[in-house]
Every structure is written in structure tokens, then in C-alpha cells.
ZAMARGU-4260 file (C-alpha; in steps of 0.2 Angstrom, whole numbers, plus 5000, padded with zeros to 4 digits):
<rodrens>
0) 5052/5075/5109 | 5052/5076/5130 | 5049/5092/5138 | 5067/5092/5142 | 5074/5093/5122
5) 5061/5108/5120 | 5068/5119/5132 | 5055/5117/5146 | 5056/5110/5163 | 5038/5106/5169
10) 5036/5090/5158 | 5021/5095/5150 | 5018/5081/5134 | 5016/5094/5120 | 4998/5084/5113
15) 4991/5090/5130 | 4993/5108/5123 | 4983/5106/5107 | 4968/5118/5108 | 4954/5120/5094
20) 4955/5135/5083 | 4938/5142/5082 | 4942/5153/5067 | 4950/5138/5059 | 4941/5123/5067
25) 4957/5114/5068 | 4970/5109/5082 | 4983/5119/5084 | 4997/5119/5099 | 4999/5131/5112
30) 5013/5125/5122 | 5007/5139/5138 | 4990/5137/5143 | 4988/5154/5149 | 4991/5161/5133
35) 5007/5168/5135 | 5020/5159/5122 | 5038/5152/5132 | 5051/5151/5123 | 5047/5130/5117
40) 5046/5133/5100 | 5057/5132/5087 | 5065/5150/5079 | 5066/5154/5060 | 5081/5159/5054
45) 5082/5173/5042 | 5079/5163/5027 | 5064/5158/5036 | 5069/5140/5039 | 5061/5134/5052
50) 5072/5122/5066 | 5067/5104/5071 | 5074/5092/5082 | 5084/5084/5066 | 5091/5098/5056
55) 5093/5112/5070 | 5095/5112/5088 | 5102/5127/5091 | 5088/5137/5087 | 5077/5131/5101
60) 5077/5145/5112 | 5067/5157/5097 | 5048/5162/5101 | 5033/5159/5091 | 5017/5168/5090
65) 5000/5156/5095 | 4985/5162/5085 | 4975/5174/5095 | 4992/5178/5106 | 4995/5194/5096
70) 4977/5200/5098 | 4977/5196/5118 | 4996/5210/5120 | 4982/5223/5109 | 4970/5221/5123
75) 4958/5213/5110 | 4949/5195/5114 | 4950/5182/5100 | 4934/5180/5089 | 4922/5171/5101
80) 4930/5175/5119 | 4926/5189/5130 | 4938/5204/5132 | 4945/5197/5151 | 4950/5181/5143
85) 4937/5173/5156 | 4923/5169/5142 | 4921/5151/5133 | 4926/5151/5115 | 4913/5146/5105
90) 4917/5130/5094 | 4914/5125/5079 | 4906/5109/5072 | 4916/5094/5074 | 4928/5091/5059
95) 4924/5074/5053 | 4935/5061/5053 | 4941/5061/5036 | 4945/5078/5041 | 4954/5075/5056
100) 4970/5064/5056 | 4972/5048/5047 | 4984/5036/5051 | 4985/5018/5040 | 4994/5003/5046
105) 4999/4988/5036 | 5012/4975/5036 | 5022/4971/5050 | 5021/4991/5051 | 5028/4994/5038
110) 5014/5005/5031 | 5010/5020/5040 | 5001/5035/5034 | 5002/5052/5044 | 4991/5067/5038
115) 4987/5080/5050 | 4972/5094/5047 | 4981/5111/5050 | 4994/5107/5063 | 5008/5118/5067
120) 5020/5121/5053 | 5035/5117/5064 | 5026/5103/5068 | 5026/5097/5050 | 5045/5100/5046
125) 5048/5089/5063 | 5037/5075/5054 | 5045/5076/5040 | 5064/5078/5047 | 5061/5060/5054
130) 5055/5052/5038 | 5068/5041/5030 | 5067/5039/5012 | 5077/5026/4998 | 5077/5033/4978
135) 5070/5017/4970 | 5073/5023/4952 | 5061/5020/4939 | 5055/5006/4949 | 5042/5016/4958
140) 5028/5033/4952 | 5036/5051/4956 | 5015/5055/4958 | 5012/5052/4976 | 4995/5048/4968
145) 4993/5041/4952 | 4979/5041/4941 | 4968/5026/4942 | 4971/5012/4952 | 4987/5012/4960
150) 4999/4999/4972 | 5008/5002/4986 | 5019/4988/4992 | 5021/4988/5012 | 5036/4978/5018
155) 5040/4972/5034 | 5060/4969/5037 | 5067/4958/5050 | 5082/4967/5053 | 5085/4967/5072
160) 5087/4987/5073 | 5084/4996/5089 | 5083/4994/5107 | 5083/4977/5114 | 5080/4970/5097
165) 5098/4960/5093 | 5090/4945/5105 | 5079/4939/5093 | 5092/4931/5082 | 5104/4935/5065
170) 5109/4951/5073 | 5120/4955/5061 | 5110/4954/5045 | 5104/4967/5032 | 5088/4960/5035
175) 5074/4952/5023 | 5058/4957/5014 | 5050/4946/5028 | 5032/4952/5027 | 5024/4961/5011
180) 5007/4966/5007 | 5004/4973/4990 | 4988/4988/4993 | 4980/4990/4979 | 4970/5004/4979
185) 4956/5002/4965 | 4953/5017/4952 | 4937/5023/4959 | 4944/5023/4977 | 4930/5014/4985
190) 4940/4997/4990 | 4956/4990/4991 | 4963/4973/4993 | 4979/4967/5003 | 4989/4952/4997
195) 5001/4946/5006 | 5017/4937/4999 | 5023/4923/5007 | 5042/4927/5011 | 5045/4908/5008
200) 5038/4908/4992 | 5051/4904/4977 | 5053/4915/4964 | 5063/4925/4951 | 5071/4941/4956
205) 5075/4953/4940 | 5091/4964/4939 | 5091/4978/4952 | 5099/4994/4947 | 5102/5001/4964
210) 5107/5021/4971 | 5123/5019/4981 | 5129/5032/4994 | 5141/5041/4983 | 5127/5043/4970
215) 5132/5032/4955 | 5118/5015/4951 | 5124/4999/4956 | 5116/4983/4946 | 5112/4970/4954
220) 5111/4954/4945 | 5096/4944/4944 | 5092/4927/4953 | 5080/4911/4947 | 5072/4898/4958
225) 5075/4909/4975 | 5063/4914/4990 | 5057/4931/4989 | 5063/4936/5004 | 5079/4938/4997
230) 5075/4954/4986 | 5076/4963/5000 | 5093/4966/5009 | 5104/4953/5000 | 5118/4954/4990
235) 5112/4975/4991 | 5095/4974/4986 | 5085/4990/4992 | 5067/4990/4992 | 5067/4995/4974
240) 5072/4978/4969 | 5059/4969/4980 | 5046/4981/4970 | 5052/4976/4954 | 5051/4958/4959
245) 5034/4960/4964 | 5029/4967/4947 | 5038/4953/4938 | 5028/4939/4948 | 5012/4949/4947
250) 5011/4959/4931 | 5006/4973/4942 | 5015/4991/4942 | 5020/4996/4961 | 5020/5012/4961
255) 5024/5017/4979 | 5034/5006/4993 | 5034/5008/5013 | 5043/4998/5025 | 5048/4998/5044
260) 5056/4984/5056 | 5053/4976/5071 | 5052/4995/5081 | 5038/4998/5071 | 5028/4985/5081
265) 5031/4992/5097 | 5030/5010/5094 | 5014/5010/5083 | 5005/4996/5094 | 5009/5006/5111
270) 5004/5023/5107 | 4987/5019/5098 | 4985/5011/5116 | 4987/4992/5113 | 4978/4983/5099
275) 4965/4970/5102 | 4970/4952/5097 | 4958/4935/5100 | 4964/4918/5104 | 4954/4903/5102
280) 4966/4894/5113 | 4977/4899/5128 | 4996/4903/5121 | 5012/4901/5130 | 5029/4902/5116
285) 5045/4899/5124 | 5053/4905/5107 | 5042/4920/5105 | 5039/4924/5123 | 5021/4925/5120
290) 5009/4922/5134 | 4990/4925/5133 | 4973/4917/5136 | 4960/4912/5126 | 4949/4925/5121
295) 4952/4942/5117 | 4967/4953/5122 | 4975/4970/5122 | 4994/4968/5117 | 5009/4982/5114
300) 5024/4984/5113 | 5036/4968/5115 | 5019/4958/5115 | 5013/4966/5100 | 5030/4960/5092
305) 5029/4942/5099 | 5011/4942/5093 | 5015/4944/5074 | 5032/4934/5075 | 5022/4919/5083
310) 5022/4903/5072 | 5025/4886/5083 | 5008/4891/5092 | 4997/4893/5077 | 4990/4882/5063
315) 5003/4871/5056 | 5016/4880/5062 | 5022/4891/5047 | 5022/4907/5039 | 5008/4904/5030
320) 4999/4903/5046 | 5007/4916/5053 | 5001/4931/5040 | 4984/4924/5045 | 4988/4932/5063
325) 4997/4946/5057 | 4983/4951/5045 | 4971/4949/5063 | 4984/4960/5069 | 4983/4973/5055
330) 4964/4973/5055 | 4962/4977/5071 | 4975/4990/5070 | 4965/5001/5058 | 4949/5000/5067
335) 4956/5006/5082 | 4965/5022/5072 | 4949/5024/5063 | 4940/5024/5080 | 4932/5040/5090
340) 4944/5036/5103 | 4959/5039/5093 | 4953/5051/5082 | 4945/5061/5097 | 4964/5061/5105
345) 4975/5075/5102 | 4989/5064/5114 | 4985/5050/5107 | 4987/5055/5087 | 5003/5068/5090
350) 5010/5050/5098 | 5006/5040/5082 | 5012/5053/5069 | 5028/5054/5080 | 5030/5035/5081
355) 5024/5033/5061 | 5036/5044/5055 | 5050/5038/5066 | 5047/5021/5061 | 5044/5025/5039
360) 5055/5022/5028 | 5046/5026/5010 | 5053/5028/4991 | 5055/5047/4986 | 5038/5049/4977
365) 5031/5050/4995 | 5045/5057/5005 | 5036/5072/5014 | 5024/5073/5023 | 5013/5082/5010
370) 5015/5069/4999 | 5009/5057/5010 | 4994/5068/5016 | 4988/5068/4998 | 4989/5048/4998
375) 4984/5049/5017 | 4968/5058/5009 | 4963/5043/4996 | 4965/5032/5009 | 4956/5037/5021
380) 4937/5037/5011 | 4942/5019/5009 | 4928/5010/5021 | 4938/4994/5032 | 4924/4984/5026
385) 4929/4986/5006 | 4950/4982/5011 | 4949/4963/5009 | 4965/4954/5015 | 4970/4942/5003
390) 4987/4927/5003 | 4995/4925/4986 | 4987/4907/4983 | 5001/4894/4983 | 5006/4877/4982
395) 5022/4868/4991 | 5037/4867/4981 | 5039/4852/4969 | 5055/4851/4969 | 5057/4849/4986
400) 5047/4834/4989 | 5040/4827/5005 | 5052/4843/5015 | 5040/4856/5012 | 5050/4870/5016
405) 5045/4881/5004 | 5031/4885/4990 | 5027/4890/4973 | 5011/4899/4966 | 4997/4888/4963
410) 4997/4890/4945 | 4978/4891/4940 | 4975/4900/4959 | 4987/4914/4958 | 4985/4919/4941
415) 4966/4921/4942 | 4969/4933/4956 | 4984/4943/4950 | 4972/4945/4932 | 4959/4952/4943
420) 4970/4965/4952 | 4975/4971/4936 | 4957/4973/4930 | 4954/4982/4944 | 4940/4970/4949
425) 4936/4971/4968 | 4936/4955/4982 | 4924/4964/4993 | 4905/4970/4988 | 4905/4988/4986
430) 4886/4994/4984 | 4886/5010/4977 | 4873/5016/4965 | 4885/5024/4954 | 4896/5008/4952
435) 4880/4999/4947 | 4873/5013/4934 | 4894/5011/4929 | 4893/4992/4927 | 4875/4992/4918
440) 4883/5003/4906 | 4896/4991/4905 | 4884/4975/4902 | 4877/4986/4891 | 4892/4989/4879
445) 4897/4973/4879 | 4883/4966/4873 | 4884/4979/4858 | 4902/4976/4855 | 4899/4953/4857
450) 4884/4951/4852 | 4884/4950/4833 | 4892/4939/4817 | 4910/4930/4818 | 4921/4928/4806
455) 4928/4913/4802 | 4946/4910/4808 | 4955/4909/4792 | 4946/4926/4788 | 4952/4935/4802
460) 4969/4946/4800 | 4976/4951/4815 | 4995/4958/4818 | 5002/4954/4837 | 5013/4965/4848
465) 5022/4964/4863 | 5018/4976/4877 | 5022/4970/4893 | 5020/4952/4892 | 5036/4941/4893
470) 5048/4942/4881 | 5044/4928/4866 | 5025/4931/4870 | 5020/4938/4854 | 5028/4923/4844
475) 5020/4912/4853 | 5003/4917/4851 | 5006/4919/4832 | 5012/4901/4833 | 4995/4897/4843
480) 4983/4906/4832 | 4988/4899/4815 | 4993/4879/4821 | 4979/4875/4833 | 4964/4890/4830
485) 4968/4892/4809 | 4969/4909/4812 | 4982/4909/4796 | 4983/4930/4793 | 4990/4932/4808
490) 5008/4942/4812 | 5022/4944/4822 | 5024/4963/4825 | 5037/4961/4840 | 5038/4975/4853
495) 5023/4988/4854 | 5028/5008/4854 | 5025/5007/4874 | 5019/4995/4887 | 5001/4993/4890
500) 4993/4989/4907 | 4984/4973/4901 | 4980/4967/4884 | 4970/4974/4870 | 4963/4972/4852
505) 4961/4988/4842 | 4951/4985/4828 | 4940/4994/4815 | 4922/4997/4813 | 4920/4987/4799
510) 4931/4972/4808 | 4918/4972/4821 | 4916/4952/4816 | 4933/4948/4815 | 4936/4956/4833
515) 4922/4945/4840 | 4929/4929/4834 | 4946/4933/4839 | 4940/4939/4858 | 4929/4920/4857
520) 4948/4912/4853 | 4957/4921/4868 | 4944/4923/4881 | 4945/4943/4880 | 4932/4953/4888
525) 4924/4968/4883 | 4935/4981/4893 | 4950/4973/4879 | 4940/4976/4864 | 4946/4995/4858
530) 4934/5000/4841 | 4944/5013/4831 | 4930/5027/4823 | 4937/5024/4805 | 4935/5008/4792
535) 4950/4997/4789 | 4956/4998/4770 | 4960/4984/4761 | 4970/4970/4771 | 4972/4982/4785
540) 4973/4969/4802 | 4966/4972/4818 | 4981/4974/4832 | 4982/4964/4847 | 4994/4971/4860
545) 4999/4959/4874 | 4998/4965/4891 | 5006/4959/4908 | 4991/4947/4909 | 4996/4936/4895
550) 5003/4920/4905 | 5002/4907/4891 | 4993/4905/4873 | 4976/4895/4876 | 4973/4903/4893
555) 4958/4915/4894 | 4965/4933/4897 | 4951/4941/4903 | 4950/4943/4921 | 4938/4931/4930
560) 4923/4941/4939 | 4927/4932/4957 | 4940/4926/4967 | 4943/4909/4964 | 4937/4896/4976
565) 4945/4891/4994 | 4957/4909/4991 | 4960/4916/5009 | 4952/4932/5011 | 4945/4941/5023
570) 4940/4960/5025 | 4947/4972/5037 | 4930/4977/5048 | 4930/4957/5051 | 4937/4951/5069
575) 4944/4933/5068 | 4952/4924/5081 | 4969/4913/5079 | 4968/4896/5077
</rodrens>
């Protein structure tokens, strides 16, 4: 919004005006700093709509009341200023920053949160008109925050939308899923971990039933053995399909998605100021147009953009190298919104919820802009230093030989990781007496529920279910238990009632012995073990119900208590320089 589009001819950037509120102890805008109100701001209707830049432009010549406006026309001073306007206002205590505004980036952009602590209302509605927003179905929560822990996948699309974008190349595609972080926010909101997802990796992409304009669902057939860049984009695939791609890979529920494209870059990094970036070397890209020393650097805009496209001048030249950068990139990002001087801007933060929003594209379960001040709000007591950046560990592609194009999960590596985002299980150290009082309670209740007799195999009487593992799991297990572990009283009970998040073993009191042999056989932690409060009767079995985290019978199912060794990692209060 200039000047100009509000009605008003001296220029005058409206995050200049934001004054603090003593009776509120929040900013608020008052375009006229003499107190008297022009006619900038927007009208209501009689049905109290109010207009926005969006949705109603001819309303922009209405008045609006500023707070202490009406009380000045009385003759009465506001709370705190003298009757002939001339005293000072006395302020309240700083708001803190939680308190303030919040804005989370992630991805190449594509994950921006905008909350605002008792802004305007029209400023709101013009927030919210300029958010875009995609139905994904049942791929995604209509909570904007669910219980427990919760995933939010950021995307980063390649499509060359916007001014001076078409140069960079395949101006006329739909664009890709070209850089995804999966957040996972853990259930006591105290840390999150970011894995990024190579675009080049190759994987399966399930059926996508997909909202089309006229309102009816499209379905998208499914794909093996193809990169996952491709779930986005191709063939019609909306961000919905890239979610449930992400949730067949991982075993992982994404419950949210946010995405923006190459403008993001540009916009975001320019009006937080420019982001700090550090070199080991001296870069000069003729293909990315990058040019910097070595050392440390303030980039924006178009050089914000080259800096996260870069990937001939770093490492070995691919993307995997790349996210390293762009995870440099990201990182420094948050600790400059989290910093006194953006947070003590008015400008400043008024520019980055204009440029967020602008830039968002979400799923409807966080299409306004109160939705996403309640997710803004979780966020936000997250410290940088418990959001550990992660890569999905992989491997180069067999099949492709000596080309090492692309790459595959590393089988053992990624497993061991996507079992320990499921558990919930942080990368970072989080030292908080309650979390420690919370896991010796936990040591505690495992040794009561391990510690004790075993059953011998053949005694042990178990019925399997499938709830959520891939389809067949629950034969194959059954086929496991009784031909290699003589586990001979064991069933097939097909499909479970519903899905579980990760798999359990529901047992009686008086199967206590059973449960413990059974949890030795699978590798099954305590937080899988479930004791019922009444005995079995007779033959009654114990239930196993297989969870996303079942990969393969033989493999332990608990997750482990680390991250597995030479996993690239690194938390977000950490400044690295690119290689």
C-alpha cells in the first residue's frame, strides 16, 4: 500500500504512524499525527464490513476514529496526557517480544508467519485479503494447532512468477516442490527440528485427489521410482499431493503446508533489511549472478535470490550442498526477525507482514490471519537454539550407477531419523527441569513395566493389526513371529478400527511377562507398551497394532534415543559459513 492508493498525497509510509496505546500498551496507527483523522482509512459499510485494498476500493474515502480522537473533539486529554495535548503520554512497560510480532521464515520463503499484537482491525482484513490459500482435503488438520506434536511442511516452488523472474529459466512451467522443510514442532513446544527434503531424491508419489476450480476433486494418479519434486506442479499436483507424499516417505502426518516462490526471497530478505550470509571464499557465479567476498555479507533482494539458488560455487556443486546454504540463509533470517531491531521497528515489521502475506500461499486450516496468530503464538516460545536443521539422510541412486544424478534414502540413516520425529524425540538439548522430572518418571516406568519375567515364545499369544503401516504389514510379521522367533499363538487380525500414530502392544495385567518377551523380540520401548487395568480370561491375546514406524519385521521399532552418526544437522542460533 503507497500513500497514493490510500488517498493521501504527502507520502507518508503508514508504519511511520504507529503510535503506542498507553491504555492498551500496544501499537496502533494513527495516520495524522496531530491527531485529527484524514480521510486514509477505510469505511464500513452498513453491514459493517470493513474495505481493504482487495476486496473494496471504493470505500476509501470513509473516516475512522483513532483511539483518544473522540476524547480530544470533548475537550478531554487521553489517560496520561495533559488537557492542551502538549503533555507526554506516560508509557507503559515494554511488551515483550513474544508479545510484539512474530514473523517465522523457512524454506526458500515459503514459510512465513504473521501475528500482530492489537493492530488495527482494518489492518488485519488487508492481511488477510492478500493471503492465498489452496483446500488440500483431507491431506492436511482443519486445527490450525493440533494437539501434541504437529508438522508443518514449508515448500519452496520454482515457478518464475513475478517481476523480472521469467530470466531464470523454464518460464513456462507450473513450477516444482523445489525446496521443502518438514517443521516439526514437538508436543511440549520447547524445540523443533527442520528436515529438509532433497528435491532430487527419488521416491513414490501416492494418488492425489485434487480441488479443481469448478469445485468437483480430480485424482491424480500415483507415480513410483520418481523425484520428489515432481508432487508438486506436475501433471496437477497441488501442494496437497506433495503433503501426502511427504507422509508416505516419512510415516509422519503433515498437518499444515506453506509455500511461496522466488518473490518471497526478495520481498522478505529486503524489508527485514538484508540478511547476513558468510563466505569462506570470495564468489563470483556467472549462472547465478552472485558476486560476494569472503567473509560476511548483508544480501536482499535479487542477491538474496542468487544466494539460495547458488550451487556451481559451493561444495560439490549439487543440491545437497545447496540446502546447506539455504539452511545458512534460513537461520539467519530468524535471528534477525527475532532481533531488538526488528521487533523494536514499527516500519520495519508493517513491511514484513505486508511482504509475508503477499508472498503465502497456506492450505485452509491456516487461511486467516487468526489462524496463523494462533500457530504464530506456538511458534514463537520456541528458542532458535532448540530448532535444529536437519537433511533427509540419503544415498546416491543405485540404479543409476556411476551418473549420480539423483539419490535415494539411506536405508538404516533415514529410517532411524523419521522413527525419531515420530516419537517426538528432540535433535537439540533442551534443559528444562520439567522435561527432566518428565523423563525420570519415564526411566521410572519403564523399568516397572521391563524389568521382570519373560515368557517363553511359544507361550506368548499375541493378535496383529494394521494401523497405519503399509499394506501386508501385519502378515508379515505374523509370518516373522512364528517361522524365525517361535512365537506360534500369534494371528493375523488385518486392518485395526483406526490408524495409530506409531505402534503399540495392549496387554493385560496378568500378560505383563508375555508383553516383556514380545517388546525384547521387536525392539519396542516402553512409551509402546499400553497395560489394560483388567486380567485377560482364558486364551485372551495381547494386541499389537502396527504403526507408521514399522519398516520391516526384524527391525527394532523403537525409536533410537540420538540421531544417528554423520546426520547433517545444525541448530538455527548457529552461524556457519558456505563452503
Amino acid at each position: 500500500m503507497d500513500a497514493q492508493s490510500r488517498g493521501r498525497a504527502d507520502e507518508v509510509d503508514p508504519a511511520d504512524q504507529w503510535v503506542l496505546n498507553p491504555e492498551t500498551g500496544t501499537y496502533e496507527l494513527r495516520l495524522n499525527p496531530s491527531g485529527t483523522q484524514s480521510n486514509s482509512g477505510p469505511s464500513r459499510s452498513s453491514t459493517g464490513r470493513v474495505s481493504t485494498r482487495k476486496n473494496d476500493q471504493s470505500e476509501r474515502s470513509g473516516r475512522r476514529e483513532v483511539p483518544g480522537q473522540r476524547n480530544r473533539r470533548a475537550g478531554k486529554a487521553p489517560a496520561g496526557e495533559s488537557p492542551d495535548g502538549q503533555g507526554r503520554r506516560k508509557r507503559k512497560p515494554k511488551a515483550t517480544r513474544k508479545k510484539k510480532v512474530l514473523l517465522w521464515t523457512g524454506g526458500v520463503m515459503g514459510f512465513v508467519l504473521v501475528v500482530g499484537s492489537g493492530g488495527a482491525y482494518w489492518l488485519y482484513q488487508h492481511f488477510n485479503g492478500n493471503i492465498n490459500t489452496v483446500d488440500v482435503g483431507d491431506a492436511g488438520s482443519k486445527s490450525s494447532v493440533p494437539d501434541g506434536a504437529f508438522n508443518i511442511l514449508v515448500i519452496g516452488t520454482d515457478k518464475r512468477t513475478g517481476a523480472g523472474n521469467a530470466g531464470y529459466g523454464d518460464a513456462g512451467s507450473e513450477g516444482h516442490a523445489d525446496t521443502n522443510i518438514l517443521f516439526h514442532v514437538s508436543a511440549d513446544r520447547t524445540n523443533a527440528t527442520a528436515m529438509s527434503i532433497p528435491r532430487d531424491m527419488i521416491t513414490d508419489i501416492p494418488a492425489c485427489p485434487t480441488k479443481q476450480k469448478d469445485g468437483s476433486t480430480k485424482t491424480v494418479p500415483g507415480e513410483k521410482n520418481v523425484r520428489f519434486n515432481t508432487s508438486l506442479g506436475q501433471e496437477g499436483r497441488d501442494p496437497g499431493c506433495t503433503m501426502r507424499t511427504v507422509k508416505k516417505l516419512t510415516g509422519l502426518t503433515v498437518d499444515h503446508f506453506m509455500m511461496a516462490d522466488f518473490n518471497a526471497v526478495k520481498q522478505l530478505s529486503t524489508a527485514v533489511g538484508g540478511v547476513k550470509v558468510c563466505l569462506e571464499k570470495p564468489v563470483n557465479d556467472p549462472k547465478s549472478h552472485l558476486k560476494l567476498p569472503a567473509g560476511q555479507s548483508v544480501v536482499k533482494g535479487e542477491q538474496a535470490l542468487a544466494f539460495v539458488r547458488t550451487r556451481h560455487s559451493f561444495g560439490n556443486e549439487s543440491d545437497l550442498d545447496r540446502i546447506k546454504q539455504q539452511q545458512q540463509f534460513i537461520g539467519s533470517m530468524i535471528r534477525q526477525m527475532k532481533s531488538d531491531d526488528t521487533l523494536g521497528s514499527p516500519t520495519k515489521m508493517y513491511g514484513l507482514a505486508d511482504a509475508a502475506t503477499k508472498a503465502l500461499t497456506v492450505d485452509s486450516g491456516i487461511g486467516s490471519i487468526k489462524k496463523l496468530t494462533d500457530l504464530a503464538q506456538v511458534l514463537g516460545k520456541i528458542d532458535a537454539k532448540n530448532i535444529t536443521f536437519a537433511t533427509l539422510p540419503v544415498i546416491d541412486n543405485p540404479a543409476e550407477g556411476k551418473n549420480h544424478i539423483t539419490v535415494v534414502p539411506d536405508p538404516t540413516k533415514a529410517d532411524a531419523l523419521f522413527a525419531m520425529m515420530r516419537a517426538d524425540t528432540s535433535l537439540t538439548e533442551v534443559k528444562k527441569k520439567k522435561e527432566a522430572d518428565a523423563k525420570s518418571a519415564a526411566a521410572a516406568e519403564e523399568a516397572a513395566r521391563l524389568n521382570g519375567p519373560r515368557a517363553k515364545s511359544s507361550d506368548v499369544r499375541v493378535t496383529v493389526l494394521n494401523g497405519g503401516a503399509a499394506a501386508g504389514s501385519a502378515g508379515v510379521m505374523v509370518t516373522w513371529l512364528q517361522n524365525q522367533q517361535g512365537v506360534l499363538k500369534s494371528s493375523n487380525g488385518s486392518n485395526a478400527p483406526q490408524k495409530v500414530p506409531a505402534t503399540v502392544l495392549t496387554y493385560a495385567p496378568n500378560q505383563a511377562d508375555q508383553a516383556r518377551k514380545l517388546a525384547d523380540l521387536l525392539g519396542l520401548g516402553a512409551s509402546a507398551l499400553k497395560p489394560g487395568t483388567k486380567d485377560a480370561v482364558g486364551k485372551e491375546p495381547m494386541v499389537l497394532t502396527l504403526g507408521p514406524d514399522f519398516k520391516q519385521a526384524g527391525s527394532p521399532i523403537a525409536a533410537p534415543a540420538k540421531a544417528p552418526e554423520g546426520i547433517q544437522k545444525v541448530e538455527a542460533d548457529k552461524s556457519v559459513c558456505a563452503k
